[in-house]
py3Dmol code that shows the C-alpha trace and the ligand (Angstrom):
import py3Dmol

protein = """\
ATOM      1  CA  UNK A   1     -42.652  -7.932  41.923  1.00  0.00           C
ATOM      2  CA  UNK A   2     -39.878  -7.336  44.551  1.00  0.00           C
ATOM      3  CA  UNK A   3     -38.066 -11.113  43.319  1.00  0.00           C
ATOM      4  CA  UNK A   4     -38.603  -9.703  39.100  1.00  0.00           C
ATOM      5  CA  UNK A   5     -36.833  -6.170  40.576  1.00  0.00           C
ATOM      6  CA  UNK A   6     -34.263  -8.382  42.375  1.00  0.00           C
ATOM      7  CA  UNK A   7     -33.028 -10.216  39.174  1.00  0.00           C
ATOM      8  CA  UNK A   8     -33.080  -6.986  36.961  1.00  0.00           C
ATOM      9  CA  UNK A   9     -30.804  -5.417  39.110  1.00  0.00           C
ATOM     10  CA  UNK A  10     -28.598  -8.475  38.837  1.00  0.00           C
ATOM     11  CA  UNK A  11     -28.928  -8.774  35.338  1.00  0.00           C
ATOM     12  CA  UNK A  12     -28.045  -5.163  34.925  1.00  0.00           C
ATOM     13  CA  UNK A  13     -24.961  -5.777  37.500  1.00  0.00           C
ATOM     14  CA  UNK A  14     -23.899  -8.520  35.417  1.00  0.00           C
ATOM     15  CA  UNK A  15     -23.943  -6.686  31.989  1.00  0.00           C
ATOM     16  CA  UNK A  16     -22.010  -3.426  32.765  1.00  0.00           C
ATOM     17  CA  UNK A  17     -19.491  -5.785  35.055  1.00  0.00           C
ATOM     18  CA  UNK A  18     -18.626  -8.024  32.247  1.00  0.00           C
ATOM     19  CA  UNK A  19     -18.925  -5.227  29.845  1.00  0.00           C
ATOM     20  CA  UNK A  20     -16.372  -3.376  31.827  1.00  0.00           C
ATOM     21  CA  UNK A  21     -13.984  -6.005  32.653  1.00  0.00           C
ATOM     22  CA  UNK A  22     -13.697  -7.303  29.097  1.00  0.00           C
ATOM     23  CA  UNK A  23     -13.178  -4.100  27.440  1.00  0.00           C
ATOM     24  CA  UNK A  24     -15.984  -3.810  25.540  1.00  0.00           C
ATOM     25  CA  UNK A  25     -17.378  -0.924  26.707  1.00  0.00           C
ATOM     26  CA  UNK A  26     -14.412   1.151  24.436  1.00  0.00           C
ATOM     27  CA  UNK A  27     -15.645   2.192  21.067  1.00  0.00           C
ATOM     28  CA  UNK A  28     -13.452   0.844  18.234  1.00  0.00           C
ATOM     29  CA  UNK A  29     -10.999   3.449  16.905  1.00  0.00           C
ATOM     30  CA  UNK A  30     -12.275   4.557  13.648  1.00  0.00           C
ATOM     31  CA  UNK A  31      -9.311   4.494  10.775  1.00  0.00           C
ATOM     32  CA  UNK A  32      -9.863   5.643   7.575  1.00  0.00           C
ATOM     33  CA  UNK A  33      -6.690   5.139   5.049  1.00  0.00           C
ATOM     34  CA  UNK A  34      -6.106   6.694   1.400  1.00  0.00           C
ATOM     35  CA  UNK A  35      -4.826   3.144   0.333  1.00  0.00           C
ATOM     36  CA  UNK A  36      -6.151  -0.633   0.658  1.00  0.00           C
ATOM     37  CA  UNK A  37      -2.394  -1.279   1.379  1.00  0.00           C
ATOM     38  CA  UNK A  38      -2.919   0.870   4.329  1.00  0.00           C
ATOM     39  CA  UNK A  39      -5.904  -0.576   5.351  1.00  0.00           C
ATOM     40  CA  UNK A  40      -4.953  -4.522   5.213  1.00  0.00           C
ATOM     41  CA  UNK A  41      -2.056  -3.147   7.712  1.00  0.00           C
ATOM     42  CA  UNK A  42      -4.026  -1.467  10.112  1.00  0.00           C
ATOM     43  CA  UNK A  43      -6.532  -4.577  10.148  1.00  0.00           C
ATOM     44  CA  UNK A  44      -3.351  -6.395  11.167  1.00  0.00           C
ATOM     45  CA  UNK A  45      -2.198  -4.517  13.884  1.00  0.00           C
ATOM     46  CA  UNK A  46      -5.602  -2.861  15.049  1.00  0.00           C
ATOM     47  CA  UNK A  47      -7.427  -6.323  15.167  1.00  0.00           C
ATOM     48  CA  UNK A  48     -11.253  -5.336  16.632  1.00  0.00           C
ATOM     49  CA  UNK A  49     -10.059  -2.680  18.253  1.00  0.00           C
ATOM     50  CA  UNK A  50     -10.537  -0.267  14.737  1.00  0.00           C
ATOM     51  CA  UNK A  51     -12.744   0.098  12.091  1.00  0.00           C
ATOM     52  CA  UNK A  52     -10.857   0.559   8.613  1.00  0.00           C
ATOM     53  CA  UNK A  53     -12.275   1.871   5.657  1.00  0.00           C
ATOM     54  CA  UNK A  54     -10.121   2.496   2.241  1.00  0.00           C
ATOM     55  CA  UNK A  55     -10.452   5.719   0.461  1.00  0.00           C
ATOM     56  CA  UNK A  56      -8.758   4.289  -2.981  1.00  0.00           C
ATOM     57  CA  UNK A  57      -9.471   0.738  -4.105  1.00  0.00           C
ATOM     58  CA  UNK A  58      -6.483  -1.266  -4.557  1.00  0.00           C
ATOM     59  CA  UNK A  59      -7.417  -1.330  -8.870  1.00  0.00           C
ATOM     60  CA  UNK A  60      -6.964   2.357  -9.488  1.00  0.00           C
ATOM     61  CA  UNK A  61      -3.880   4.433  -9.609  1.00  0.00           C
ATOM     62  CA  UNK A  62      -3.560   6.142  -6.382  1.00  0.00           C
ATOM     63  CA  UNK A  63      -2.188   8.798  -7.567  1.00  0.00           C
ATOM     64  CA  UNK A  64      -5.363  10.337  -9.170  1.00  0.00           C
ATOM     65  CA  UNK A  65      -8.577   9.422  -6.918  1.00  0.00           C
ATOM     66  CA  UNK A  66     -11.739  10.782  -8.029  1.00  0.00           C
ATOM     67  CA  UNK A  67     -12.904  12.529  -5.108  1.00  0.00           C
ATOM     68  CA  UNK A  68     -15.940  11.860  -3.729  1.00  0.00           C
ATOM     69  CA  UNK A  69     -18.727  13.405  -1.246  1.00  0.00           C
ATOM     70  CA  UNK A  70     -18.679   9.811   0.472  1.00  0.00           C
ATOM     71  CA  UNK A  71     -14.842  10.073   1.323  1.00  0.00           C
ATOM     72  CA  UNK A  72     -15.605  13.338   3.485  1.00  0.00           C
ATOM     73  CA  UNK A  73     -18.350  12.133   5.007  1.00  0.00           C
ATOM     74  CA  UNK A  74     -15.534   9.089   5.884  1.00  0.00           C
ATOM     75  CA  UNK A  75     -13.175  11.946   7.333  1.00  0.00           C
ATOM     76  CA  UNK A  76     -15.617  13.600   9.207  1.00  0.00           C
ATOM     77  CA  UNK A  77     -16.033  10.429  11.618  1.00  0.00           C
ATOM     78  CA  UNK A  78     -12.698   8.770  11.393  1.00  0.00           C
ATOM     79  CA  UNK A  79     -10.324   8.640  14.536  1.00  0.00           C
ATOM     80  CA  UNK A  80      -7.149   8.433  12.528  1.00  0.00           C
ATOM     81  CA  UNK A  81      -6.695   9.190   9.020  1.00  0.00           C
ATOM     82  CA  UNK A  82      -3.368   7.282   7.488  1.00  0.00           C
ATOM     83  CA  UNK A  83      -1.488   8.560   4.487  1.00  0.00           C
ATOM     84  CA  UNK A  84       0.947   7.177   2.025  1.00  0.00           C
ATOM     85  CA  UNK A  85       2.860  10.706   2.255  1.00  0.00           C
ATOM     86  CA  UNK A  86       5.225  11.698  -0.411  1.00  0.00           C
ATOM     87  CA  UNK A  87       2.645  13.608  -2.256  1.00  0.00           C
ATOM     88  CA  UNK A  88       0.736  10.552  -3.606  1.00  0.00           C
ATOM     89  CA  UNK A  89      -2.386  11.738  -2.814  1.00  0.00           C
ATOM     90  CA  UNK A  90      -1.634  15.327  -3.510  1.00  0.00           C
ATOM     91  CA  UNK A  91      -3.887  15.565  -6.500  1.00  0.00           C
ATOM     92  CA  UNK A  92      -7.000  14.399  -4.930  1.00  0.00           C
ATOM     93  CA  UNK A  93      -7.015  14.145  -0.739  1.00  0.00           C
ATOM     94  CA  UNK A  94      -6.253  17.679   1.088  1.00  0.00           C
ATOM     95  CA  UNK A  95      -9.547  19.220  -0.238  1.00  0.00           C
ATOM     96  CA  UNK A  96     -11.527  16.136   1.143  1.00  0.00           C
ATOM     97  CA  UNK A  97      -9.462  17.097   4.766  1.00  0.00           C
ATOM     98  CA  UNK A  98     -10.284  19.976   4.755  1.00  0.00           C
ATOM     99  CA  UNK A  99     -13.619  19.847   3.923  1.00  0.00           C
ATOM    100  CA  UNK A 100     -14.414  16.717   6.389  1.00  0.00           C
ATOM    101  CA  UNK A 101     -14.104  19.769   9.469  1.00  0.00           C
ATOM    102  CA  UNK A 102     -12.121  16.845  11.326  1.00  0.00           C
ATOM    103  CA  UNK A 103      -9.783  18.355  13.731  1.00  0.00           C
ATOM    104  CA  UNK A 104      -7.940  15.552  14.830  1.00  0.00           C
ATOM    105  CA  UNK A 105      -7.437  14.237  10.921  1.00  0.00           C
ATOM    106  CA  UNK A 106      -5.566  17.622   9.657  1.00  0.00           C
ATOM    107  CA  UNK A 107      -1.599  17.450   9.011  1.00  0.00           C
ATOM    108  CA  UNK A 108      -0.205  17.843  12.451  1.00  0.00           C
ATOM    109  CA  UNK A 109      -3.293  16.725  14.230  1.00  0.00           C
ATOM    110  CA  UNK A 110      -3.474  13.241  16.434  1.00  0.00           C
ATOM    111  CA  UNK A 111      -4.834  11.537  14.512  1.00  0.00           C
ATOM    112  CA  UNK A 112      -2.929  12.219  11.338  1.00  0.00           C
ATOM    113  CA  UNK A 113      -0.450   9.365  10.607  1.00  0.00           C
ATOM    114  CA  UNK A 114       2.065   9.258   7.543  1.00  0.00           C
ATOM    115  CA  UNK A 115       3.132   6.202   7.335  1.00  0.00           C
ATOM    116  CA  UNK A 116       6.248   7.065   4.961  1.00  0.00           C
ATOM    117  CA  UNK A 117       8.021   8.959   8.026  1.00  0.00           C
ATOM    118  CA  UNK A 118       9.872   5.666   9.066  1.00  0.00           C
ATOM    119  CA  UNK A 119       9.587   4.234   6.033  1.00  0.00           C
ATOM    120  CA  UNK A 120      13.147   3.942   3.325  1.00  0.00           C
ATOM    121  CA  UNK A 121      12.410   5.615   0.447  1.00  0.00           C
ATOM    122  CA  UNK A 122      14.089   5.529  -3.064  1.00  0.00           C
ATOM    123  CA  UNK A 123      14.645   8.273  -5.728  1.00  0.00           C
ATOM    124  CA  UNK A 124      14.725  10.774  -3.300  1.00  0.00           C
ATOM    125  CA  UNK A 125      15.956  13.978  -5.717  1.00  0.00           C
ATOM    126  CA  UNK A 126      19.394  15.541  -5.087  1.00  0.00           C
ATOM    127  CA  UNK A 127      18.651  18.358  -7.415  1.00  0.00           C
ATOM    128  CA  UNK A 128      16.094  21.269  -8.201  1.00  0.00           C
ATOM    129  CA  UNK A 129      12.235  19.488  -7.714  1.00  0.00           C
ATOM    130  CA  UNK A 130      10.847  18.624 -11.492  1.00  0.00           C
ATOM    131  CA  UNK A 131       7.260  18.292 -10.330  1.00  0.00           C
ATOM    132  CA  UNK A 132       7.108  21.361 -12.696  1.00  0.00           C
ATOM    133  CA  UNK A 133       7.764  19.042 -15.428  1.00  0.00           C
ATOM    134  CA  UNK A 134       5.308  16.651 -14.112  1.00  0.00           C
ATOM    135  CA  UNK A 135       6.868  14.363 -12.478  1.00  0.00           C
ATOM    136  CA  UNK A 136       4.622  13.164  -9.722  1.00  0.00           C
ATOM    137  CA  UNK A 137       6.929  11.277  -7.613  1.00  0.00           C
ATOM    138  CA  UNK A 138       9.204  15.304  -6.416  1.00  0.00           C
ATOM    139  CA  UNK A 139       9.394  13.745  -2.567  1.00  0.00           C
ATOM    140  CA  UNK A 140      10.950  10.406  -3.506  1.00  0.00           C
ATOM    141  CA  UNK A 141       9.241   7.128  -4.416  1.00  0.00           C
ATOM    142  CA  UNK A 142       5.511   6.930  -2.917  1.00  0.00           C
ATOM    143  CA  UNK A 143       5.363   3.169  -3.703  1.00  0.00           C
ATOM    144  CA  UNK A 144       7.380   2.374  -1.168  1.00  0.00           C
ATOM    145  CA  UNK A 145       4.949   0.043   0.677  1.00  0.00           C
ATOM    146  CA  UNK A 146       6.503  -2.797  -2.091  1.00  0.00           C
ATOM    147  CA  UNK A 147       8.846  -3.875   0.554  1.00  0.00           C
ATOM    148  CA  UNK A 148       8.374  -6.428   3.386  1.00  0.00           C
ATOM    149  CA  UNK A 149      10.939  -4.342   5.007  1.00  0.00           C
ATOM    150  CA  UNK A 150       8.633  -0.908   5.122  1.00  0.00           C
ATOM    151  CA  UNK A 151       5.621  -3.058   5.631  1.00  0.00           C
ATOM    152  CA  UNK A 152       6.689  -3.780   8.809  1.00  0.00           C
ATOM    153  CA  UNK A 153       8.033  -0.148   9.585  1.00  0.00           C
ATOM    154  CA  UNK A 154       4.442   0.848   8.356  1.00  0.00           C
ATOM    155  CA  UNK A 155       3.021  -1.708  10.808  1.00  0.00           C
ATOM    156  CA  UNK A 156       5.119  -0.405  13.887  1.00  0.00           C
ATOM    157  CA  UNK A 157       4.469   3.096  12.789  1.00  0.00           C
ATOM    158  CA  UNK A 158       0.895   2.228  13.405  1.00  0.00           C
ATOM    159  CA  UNK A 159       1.341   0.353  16.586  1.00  0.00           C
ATOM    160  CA  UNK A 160       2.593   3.208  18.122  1.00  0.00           C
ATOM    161  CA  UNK A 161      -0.209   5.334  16.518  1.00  0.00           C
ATOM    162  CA  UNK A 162      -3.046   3.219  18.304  1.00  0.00           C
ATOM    163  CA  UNK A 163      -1.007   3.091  21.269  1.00  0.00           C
ATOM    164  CA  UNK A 164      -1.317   6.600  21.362  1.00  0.00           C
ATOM    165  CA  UNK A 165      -4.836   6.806  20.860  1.00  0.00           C
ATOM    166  CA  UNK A 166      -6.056   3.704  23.166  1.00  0.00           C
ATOM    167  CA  UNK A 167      -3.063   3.455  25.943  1.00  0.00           C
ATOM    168  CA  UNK A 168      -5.565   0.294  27.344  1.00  0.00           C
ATOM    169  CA  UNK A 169      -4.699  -1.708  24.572  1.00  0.00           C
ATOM    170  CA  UNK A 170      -1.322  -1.418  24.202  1.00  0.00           C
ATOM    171  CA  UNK A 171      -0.581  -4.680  24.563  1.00  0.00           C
ATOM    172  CA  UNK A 172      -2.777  -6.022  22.537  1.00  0.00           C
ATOM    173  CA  UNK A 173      -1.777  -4.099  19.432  1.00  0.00           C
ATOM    174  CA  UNK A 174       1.926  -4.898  20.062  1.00  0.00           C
ATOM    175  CA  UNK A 175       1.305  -8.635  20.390  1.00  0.00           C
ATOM    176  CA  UNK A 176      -0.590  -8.138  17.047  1.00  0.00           C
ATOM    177  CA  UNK A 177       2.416  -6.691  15.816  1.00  0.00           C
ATOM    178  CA  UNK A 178       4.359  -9.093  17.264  1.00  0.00           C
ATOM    179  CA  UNK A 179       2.313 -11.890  15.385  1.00  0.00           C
ATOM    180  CA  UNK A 180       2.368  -9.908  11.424  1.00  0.00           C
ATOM    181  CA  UNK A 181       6.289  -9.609  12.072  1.00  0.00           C
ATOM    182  CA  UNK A 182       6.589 -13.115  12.879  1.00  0.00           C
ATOM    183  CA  UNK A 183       4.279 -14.294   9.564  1.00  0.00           C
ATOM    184  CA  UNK A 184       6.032 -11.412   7.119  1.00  0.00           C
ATOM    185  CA  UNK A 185       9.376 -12.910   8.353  1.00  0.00           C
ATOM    186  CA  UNK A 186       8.580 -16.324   6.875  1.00  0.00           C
ATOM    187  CA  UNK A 187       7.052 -15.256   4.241  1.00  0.00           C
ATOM    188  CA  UNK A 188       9.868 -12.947   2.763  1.00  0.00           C
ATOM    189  CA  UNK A 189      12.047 -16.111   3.276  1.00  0.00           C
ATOM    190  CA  UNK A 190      10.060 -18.012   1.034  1.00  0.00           C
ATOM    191  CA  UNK A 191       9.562 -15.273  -1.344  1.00  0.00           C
ATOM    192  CA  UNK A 192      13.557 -14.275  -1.324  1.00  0.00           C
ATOM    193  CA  UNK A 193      13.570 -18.463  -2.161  1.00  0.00           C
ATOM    194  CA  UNK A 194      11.358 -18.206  -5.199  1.00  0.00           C
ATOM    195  CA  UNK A 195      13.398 -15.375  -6.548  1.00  0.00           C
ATOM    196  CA  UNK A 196      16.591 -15.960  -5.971  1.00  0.00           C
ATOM    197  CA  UNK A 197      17.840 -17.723  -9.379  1.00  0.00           C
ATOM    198  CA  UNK A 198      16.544 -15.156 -11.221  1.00  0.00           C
ATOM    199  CA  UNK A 199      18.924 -12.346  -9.237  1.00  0.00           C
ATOM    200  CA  UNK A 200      19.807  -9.642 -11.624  1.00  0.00           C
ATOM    201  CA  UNK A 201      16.964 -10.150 -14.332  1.00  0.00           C
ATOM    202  CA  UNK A 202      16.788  -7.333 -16.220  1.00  0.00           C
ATOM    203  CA  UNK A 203      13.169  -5.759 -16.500  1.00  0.00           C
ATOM    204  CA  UNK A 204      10.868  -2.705 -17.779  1.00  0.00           C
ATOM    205  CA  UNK A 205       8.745  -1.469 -15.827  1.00  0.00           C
ATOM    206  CA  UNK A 206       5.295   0.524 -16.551  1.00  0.00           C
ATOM    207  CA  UNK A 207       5.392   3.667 -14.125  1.00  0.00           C
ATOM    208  CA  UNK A 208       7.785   3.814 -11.589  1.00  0.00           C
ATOM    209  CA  UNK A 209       6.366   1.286  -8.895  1.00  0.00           C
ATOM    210  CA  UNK A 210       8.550  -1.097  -8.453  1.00  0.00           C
ATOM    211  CA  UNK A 211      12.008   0.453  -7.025  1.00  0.00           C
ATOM    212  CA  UNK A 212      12.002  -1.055  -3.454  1.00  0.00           C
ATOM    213  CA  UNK A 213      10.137  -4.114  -4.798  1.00  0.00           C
ATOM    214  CA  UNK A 214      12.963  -4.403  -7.401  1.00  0.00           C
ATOM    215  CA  UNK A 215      15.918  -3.823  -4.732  1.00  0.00           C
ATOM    216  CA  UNK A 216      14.427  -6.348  -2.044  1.00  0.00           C
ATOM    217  CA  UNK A 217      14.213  -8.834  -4.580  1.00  0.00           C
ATOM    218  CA  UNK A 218      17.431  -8.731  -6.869  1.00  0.00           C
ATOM    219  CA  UNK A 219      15.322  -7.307 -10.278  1.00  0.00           C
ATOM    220  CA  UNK A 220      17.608  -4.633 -12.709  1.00  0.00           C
ATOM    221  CA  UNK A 221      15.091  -2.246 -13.993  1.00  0.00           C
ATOM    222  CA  UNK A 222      16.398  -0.812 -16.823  1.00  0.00           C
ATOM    223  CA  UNK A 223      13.589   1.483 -18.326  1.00  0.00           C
ATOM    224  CA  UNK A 224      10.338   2.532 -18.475  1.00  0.00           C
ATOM    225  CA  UNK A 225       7.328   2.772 -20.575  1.00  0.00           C
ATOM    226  CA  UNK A 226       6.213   6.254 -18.989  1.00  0.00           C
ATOM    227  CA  UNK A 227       9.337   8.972 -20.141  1.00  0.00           C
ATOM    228  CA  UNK A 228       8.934  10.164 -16.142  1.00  0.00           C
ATOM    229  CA  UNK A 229       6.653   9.308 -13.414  1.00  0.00           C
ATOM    230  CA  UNK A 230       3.239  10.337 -14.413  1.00  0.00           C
ATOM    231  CA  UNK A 231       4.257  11.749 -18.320  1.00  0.00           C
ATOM    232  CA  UNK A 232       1.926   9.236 -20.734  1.00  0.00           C
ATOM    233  CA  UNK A 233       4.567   7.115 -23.260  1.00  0.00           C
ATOM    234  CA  UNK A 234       5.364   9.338 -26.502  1.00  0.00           C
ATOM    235  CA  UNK A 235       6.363   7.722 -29.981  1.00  0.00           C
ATOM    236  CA  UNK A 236      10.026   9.059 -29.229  1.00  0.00           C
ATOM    237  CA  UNK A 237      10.427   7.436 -25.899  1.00  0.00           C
ATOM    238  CA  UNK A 238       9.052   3.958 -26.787  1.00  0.00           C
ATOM    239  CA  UNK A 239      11.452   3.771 -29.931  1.00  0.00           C
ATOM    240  CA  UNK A 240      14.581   4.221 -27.829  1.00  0.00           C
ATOM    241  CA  UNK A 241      13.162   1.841 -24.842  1.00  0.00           C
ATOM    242  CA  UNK A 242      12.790  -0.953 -27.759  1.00  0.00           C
ATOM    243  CA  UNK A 243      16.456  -0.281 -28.954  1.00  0.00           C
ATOM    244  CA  UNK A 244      17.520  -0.449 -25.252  1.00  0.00           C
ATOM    245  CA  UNK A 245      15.317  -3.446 -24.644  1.00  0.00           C
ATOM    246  CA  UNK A 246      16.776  -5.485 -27.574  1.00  0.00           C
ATOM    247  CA  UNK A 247      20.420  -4.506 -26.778  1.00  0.00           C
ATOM    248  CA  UNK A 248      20.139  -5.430 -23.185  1.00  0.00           C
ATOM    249  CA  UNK A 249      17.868  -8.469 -24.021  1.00  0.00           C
ATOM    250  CA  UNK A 250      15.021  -7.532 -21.457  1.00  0.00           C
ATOM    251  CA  UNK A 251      11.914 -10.031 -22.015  1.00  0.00           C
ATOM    252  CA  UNK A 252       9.630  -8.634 -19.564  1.00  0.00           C
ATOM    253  CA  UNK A 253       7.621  -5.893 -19.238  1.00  0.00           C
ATOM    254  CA  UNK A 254       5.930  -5.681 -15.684  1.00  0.00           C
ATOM    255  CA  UNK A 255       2.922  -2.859 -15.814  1.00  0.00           C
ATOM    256  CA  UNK A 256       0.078  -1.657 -13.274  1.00  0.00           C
ATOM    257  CA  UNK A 257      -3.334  -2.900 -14.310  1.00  0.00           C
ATOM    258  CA  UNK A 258      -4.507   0.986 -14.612  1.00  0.00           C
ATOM    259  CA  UNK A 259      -2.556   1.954 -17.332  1.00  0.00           C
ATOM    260  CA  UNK A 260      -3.142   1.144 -20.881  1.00  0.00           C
ATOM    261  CA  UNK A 261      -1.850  -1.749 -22.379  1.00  0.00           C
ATOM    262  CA  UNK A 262      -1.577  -0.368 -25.936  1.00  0.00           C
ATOM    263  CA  UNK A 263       2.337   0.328 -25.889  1.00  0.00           C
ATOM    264  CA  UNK A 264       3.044  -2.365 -23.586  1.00  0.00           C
ATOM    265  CA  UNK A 265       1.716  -4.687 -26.188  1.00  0.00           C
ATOM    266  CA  UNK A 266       3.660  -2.698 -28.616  1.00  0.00           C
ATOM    267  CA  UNK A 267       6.772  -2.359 -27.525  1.00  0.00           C
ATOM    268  CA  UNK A 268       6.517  -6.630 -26.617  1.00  0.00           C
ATOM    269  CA  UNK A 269       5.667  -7.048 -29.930  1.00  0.00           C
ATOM    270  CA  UNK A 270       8.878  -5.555 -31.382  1.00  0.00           C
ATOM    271  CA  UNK A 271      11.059  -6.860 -28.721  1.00  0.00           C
ATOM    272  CA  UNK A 272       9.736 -10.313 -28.064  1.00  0.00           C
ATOM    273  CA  UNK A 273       8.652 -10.012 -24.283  1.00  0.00           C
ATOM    274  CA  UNK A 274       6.147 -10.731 -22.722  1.00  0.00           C
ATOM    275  CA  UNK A 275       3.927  -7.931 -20.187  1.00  0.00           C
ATOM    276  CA  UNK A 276       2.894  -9.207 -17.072  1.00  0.00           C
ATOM    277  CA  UNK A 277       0.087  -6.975 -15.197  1.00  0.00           C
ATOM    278  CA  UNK A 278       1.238  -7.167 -11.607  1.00  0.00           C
ATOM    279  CA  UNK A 279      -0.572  -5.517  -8.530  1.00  0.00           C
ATOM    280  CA  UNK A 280       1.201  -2.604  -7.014  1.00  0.00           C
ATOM    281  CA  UNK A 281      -1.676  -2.786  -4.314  1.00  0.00           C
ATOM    282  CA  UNK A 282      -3.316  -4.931  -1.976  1.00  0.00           C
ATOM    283  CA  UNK A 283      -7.416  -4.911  -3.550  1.00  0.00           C
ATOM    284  CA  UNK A 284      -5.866  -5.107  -6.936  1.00  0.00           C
ATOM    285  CA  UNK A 285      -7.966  -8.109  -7.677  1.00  0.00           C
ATOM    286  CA  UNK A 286     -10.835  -9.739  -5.028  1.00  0.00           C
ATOM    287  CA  UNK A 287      -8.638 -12.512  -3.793  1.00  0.00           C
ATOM    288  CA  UNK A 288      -5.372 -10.548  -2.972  1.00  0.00           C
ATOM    289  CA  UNK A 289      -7.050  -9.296   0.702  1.00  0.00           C
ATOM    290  CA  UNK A 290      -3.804  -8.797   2.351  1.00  0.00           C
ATOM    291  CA  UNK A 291      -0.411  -7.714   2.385  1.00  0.00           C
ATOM    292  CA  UNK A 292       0.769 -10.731   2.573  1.00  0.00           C
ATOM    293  CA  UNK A 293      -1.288 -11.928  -0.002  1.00  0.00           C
ATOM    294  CA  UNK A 294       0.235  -9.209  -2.200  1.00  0.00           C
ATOM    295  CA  UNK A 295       3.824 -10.433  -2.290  1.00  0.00           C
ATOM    296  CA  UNK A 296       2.255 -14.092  -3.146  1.00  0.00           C
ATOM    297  CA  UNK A 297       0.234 -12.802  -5.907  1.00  0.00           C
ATOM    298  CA  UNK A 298       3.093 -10.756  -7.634  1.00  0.00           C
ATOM    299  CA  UNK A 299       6.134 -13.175  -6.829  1.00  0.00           C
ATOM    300  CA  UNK A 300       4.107 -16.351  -8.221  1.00  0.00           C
ATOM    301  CA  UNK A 301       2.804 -14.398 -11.237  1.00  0.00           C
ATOM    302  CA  UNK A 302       6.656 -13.087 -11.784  1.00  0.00           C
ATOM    303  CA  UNK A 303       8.306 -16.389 -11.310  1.00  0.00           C
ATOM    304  CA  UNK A 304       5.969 -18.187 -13.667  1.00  0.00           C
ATOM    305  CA  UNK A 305       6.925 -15.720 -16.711  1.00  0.00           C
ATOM    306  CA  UNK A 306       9.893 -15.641 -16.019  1.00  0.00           C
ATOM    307  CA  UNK A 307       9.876 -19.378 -16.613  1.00  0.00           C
ATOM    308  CA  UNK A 308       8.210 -19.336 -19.622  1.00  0.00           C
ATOM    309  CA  UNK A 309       9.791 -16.165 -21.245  1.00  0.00           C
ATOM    310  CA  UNK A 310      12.915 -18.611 -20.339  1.00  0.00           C
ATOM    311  CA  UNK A 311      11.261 -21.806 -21.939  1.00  0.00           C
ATOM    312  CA  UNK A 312      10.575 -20.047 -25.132  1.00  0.00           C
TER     313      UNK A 312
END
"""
ligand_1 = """\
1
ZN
Zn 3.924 6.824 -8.752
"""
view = py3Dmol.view(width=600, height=400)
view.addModel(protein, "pdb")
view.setStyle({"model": 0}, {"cartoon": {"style": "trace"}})
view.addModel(ligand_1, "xyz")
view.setStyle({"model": 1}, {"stick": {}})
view.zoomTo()
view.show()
């Protein structure tokens, strides 16, 4: 009895030694995000030190969420909550935050992170704010995430968040930083590559998505579908986008996979282009699973019409 007591104590040595040493004693930091953008980011920087669950899934429009009792059970738990910011999720995520009762997740709190504070945002409005006239974008462009260039700024705004919330592993989130800037920097060279005869194309775009995607990447949008951001097509709008479209010879019209593709069709019809449903968001479809992943998706998918809009 005394030698089985002996090697339980040593067993029991053992286990809360190693456990202690290694690090595995810490509880991983729980991150919930509104977006799957968001989330594939925070996987990259966070590694096995978080947990990351999406609110929206990368398929719908994230600017209307249907809110459900799941998401604030979600917030009630969650560590960190990380926003898109620039009213995105204004129609659909500060009743969930304040009902979740999480007072480390509220606006202000320590765990609250918007991740468009360090981000460069477009469209920012120099006049009176027209969200009265429904625009949903009144704080700038939301979409800005559709630029290596913030992806990165997202990713170091999260470092730093982590940082803040598990000093131990500080330098294990920046060398996971460290590593995404290294692969996003090679990527965007090969994706600046695949675009770069095509500098200047003139496009139409669905909603207004694709600014910062557009600017990185040398596109000219020259209209949209939607008559403002958020305001469905009317018959009035789509007559003077076809006119534009045919005297600016524009042959593609890129659109969100949530949005009808009734006047899409319609307006390619009249104007001989061609609509190509690109993913504004990581979870879009099952095998786009990160950011990276997102740029491939949308660049290959662009460069092929373009090719064949060309070829025709
Ligand atoms: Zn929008």
């Amino acid at each position: 009895m005394l030698r089985m007591n002996g090697i339980g104590r040593m067993v029991v040595a053992a286990l809360v030694g190693g456990a202690l040493s290694a690090g595995e004693a810490r509880a991983a930091i729980k991150v919930v995000t509104t977006t799957e953008d968001l989330a594939a980011l925070a996987r990259e920087i966070g590694g096995d030190r978080v947990e990351v669950e999406a609110i929206a899934r990368g398929f719908q429009d994230p600017h209307f969420v249907e809110a459900k009792p799941s998401f604030i059970l979600k917030l009630y738990s969650a560590d960190l909550l990380v926003v898109v910011g620039r009213e995105l999720e204004v129609a659909w995520l500060p009743p969930l935050i304040t009902q979740s009762r999480n007072g480390k997740i509220q606006p202000g709190g320590p765990g609250y992170l918007d991740a468009s504070l360090t981000a460069s945002i477009l469209d920012i409005p120099t006049g009176q704010i027209t969200r009265a006239m429904g625009d949903v974008h009144p704080l700038g462009n939301p979409h800005y995430w559709l630029d290596p260039d913030n992806g990165l700024a997202m990713a170091k705004a999260l470092q730093r968040k982590l940082t803040e919330l598990s000093a131990a592993d500080a330098g294990y989130f920046a060398a996971r930083y460290t590593d995404f800037a290294s692969r996003v920097a090679a990527a965007k060279a090969r994706w600046q590559a695949a675009l770069a005869p095509y500098r200047g194309l003139k496009v139409v775009t669905y909603h207004r998505s694709w600014p910062n995607f557009a600017d990185e990447f040398g596109l000219d949008v020259v209209g949209y579908v939607e008559p403002k951001p958020g305001i469905p097509p009317s018959p009035a709008h789509t007559l003077a986008l076809i006119e534009e479209m045919k005297r600016q010879n524009v042959k593609l019209i890129l659109m969100e996979p949530y949005f009808d593709q009734q006047t899409p069709d319609a307006i390619a019809r009249r104007t001989g282009a061609r609509v190509v449903v690109m993913l504004p968001s990581v979870g879009g479809t099952k095998d786009v699973k990160t950011y990276i992943d997102l740029f491939d998706h949308d660049i290959s998918l662009l460069t092929s019409a373009i090719v064949e809009t060309a070829s025709k």
